[in-house]
C-alpha positions in Angstrom: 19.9 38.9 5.1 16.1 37.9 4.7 13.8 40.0 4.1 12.0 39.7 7.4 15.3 41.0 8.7 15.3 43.9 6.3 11.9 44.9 7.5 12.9 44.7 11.1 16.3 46.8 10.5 14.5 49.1 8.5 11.8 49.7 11.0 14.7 50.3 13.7 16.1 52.9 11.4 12.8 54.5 11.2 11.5 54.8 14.8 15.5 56.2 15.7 14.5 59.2 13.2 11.1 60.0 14.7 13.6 59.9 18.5 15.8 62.0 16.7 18.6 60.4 17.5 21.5 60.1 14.9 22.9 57.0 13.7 26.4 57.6 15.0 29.3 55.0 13.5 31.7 53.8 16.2 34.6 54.3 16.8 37.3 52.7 14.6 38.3 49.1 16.7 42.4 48.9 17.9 43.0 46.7 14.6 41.9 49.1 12.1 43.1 52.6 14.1 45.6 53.1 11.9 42.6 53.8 8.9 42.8 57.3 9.9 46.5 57.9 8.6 45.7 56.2 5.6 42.5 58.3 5.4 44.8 61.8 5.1 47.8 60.5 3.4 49.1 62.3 0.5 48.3 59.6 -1.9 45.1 58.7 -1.0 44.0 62.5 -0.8 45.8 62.6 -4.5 43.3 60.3 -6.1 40.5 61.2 -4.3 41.2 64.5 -5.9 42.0 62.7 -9.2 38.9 61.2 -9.8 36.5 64.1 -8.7 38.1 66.4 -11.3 37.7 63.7 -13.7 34.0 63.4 -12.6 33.8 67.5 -13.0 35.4 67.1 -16.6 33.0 67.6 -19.7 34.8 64.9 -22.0 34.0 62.4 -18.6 36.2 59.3 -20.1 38.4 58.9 -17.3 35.7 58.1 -14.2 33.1 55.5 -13.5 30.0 55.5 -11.3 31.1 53.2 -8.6 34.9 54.9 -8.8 32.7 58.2 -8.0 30.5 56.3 -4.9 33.7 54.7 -3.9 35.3 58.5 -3.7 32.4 60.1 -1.4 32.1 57.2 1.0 36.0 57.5 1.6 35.4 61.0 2.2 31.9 60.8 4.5 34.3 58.2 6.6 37.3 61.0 6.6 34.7 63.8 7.5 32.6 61.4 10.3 36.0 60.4 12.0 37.5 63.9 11.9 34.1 64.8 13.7 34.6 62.2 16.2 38.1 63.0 17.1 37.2 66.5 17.1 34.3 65.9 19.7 36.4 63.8 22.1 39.4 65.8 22.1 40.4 67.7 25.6 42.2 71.0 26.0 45.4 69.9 26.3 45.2 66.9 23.3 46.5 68.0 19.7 44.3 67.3 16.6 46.0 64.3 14.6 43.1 64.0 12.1 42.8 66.7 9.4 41.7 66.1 6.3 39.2 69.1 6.2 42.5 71.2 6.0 44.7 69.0 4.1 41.7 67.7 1.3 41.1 71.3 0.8 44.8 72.2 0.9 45.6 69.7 -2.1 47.2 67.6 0.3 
């Protein structure tokens, strides 16, 4: 990406804040729909667990940075699709996405 490009993106970003509108992600495409199970599997939730109570820990020996950033963007994309699904659902659908209650639950 060039710079000029940066600029431009950036100043697209800037006038959609001052509309007030959010930057929504889309929906997951039909190849990658099945992200969402992997999202609020057991073993998945597991280490995300894993490595933000090493990140809590005083000794600290056992995390790094980018493990840490890698942790909260899995979780912003958990938290943003449970939203999604949770805003397009009808009356008579059932919830599939949970990870609110299971990431909270220990699994």
């Amino acid at each position: 990406m060039t710079r000029i490009d940066q600029e431009a993106e950036e100043a697209q970003r800037k006038l959609k804040r001052q509309n007030g509108e959010d930057p929504a992600l889309p929906p997951f495409c039909p190849l990658f729909a099945s992200l969402g199970n992997i999202l609020q599997c057991d073993v998945l939730l597991g280490m995300l667990g894993a490595v933000l109570q090493w990140a809590m820990e005083p000794s600290g020996g056992h995390w790094s940075e980018s493990m840490l950033q890698r942790v909260l963007h899995l979780i912003g994309m958990a938290l943003l699709e449970e939203q999604q699904q949770l805003e397009n659902i009808g009356d008579d659908d059932e919830v599939t996405f949970n990870f609110t209650l299971k990431i909270s639950h220990g699994g």
